[in-house]
C-alpha positions in Angstrom: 47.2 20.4 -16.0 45.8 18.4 -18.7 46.3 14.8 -16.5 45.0 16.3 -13.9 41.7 17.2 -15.7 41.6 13.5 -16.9 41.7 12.1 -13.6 39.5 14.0 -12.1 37.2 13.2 -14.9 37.5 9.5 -14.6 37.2 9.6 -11.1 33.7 11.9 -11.7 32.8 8.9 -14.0 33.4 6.2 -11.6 31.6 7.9 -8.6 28.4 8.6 -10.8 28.2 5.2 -12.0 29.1 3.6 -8.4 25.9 5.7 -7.4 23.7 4.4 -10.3 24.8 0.9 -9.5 24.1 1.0 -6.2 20.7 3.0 -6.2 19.7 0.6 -9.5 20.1 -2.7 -7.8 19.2 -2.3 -3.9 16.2 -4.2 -2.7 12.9 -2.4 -2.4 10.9 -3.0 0.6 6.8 -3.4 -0.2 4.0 -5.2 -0.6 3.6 -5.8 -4.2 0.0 -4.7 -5.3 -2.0 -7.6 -6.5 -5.4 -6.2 -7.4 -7.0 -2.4 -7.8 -10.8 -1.7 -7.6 -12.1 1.4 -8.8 -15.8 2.1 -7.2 -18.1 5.1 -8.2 -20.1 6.7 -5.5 -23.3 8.5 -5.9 -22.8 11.3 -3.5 -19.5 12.5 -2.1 -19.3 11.6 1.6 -17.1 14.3 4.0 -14.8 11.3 5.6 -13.8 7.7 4.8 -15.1 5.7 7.5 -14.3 2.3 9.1 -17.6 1.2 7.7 -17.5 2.6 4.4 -14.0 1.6 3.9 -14.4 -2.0 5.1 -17.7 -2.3 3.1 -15.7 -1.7 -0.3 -12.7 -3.6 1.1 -15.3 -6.8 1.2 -16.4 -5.8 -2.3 -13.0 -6.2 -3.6 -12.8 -9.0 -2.1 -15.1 -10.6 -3.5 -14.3 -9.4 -6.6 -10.8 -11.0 -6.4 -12.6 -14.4 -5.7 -12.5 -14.5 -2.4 -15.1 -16.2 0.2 -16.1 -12.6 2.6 -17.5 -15.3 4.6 -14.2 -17.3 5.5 -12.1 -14.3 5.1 -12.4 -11.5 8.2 -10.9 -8.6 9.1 -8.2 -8.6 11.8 -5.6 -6.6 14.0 -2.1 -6.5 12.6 0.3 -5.0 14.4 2.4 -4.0 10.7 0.1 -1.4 9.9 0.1 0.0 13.4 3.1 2.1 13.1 1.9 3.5 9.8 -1.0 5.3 10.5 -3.8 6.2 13.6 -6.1 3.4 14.6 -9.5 4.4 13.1 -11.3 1.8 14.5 -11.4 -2.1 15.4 -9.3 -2.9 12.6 -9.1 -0.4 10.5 -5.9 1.9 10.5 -6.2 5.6 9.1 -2.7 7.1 7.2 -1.2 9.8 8.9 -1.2 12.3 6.0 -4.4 11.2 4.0 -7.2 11.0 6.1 -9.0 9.6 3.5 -6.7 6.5 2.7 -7.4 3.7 5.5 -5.7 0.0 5.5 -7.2 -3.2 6.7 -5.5 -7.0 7.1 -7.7 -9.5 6.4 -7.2 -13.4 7.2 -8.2 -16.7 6.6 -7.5 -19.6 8.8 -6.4 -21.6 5.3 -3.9 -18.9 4.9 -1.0 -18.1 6.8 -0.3 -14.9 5.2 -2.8 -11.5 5.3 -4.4 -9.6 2.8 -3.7 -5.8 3.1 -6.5 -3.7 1.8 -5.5 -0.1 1.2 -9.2 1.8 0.5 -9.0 5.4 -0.8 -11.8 8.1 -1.2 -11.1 10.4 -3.8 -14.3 12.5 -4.3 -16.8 10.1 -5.7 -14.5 7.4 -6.0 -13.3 4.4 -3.6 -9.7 3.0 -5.2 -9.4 -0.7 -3.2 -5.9 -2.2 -3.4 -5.4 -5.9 -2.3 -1.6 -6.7 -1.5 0.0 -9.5 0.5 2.9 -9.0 2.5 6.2 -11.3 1.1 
């Protein structure tokens, strides 16, 4: 009785940390955030619209240091299958109406820049991230 409480033990021990190895050192897929903008509002508006949200999306942009005049914003098909189109570019999350991405490009870059814009209340959160 004794061995068998031993073994059963040890093989407890080696399943838990198999599963903490495993879950500790699997890749995780994302765009790593590389700026966050907080803007105040004056007046809470009812939605986050395509032009609101692209508005502050240039404002972070040219926060970060970027020319809004050589960078635009485009259709990327990535962010299609993660929300509802809410415009030209603009693509609207699912379960957050108020959280809308946009890809911008440059023609000197080959990669996008993904701006995630939230509203919360009185406040527009930006977050720049390129894709790997």
């Amino acid at each position: 009785m004794k061995k068998l409480a031993i073994i059963l033990f040890g093989t407890g021990l080696l399943v838990t940390g198999g599963v903490v190895f495993v879950f500790s050192h699997r890749d995780r897929e994302g765009k790593p955030v590389e700026s966050l903008h907080r803007y105040e509002l004056a007046k809470e508006p009812t939605l986050l619209s395509e032009e609101l949200a692209t508005a502050y999306a240039n404002r972070a942009l040219i926060q970060d240091g970027f020319d809004t005049n050589r960078w635009h914003p485009v259709h990327d098909r990535r962010i299609d299958e993660w929300g509802i189109p809410a415009g030209a570019f603009a693509v609207r999350n699912r379960n957050n109406s108020n959280h809308v991405c946009i890809a911008f490009t440059c023609d000197q870059m080959p990669a996008p820049r993904f701006l995630s814009v939230f509203l919360l209340g009185k406040v527009v959160m930006c977050e720049t991230s390129v894709p790997d």
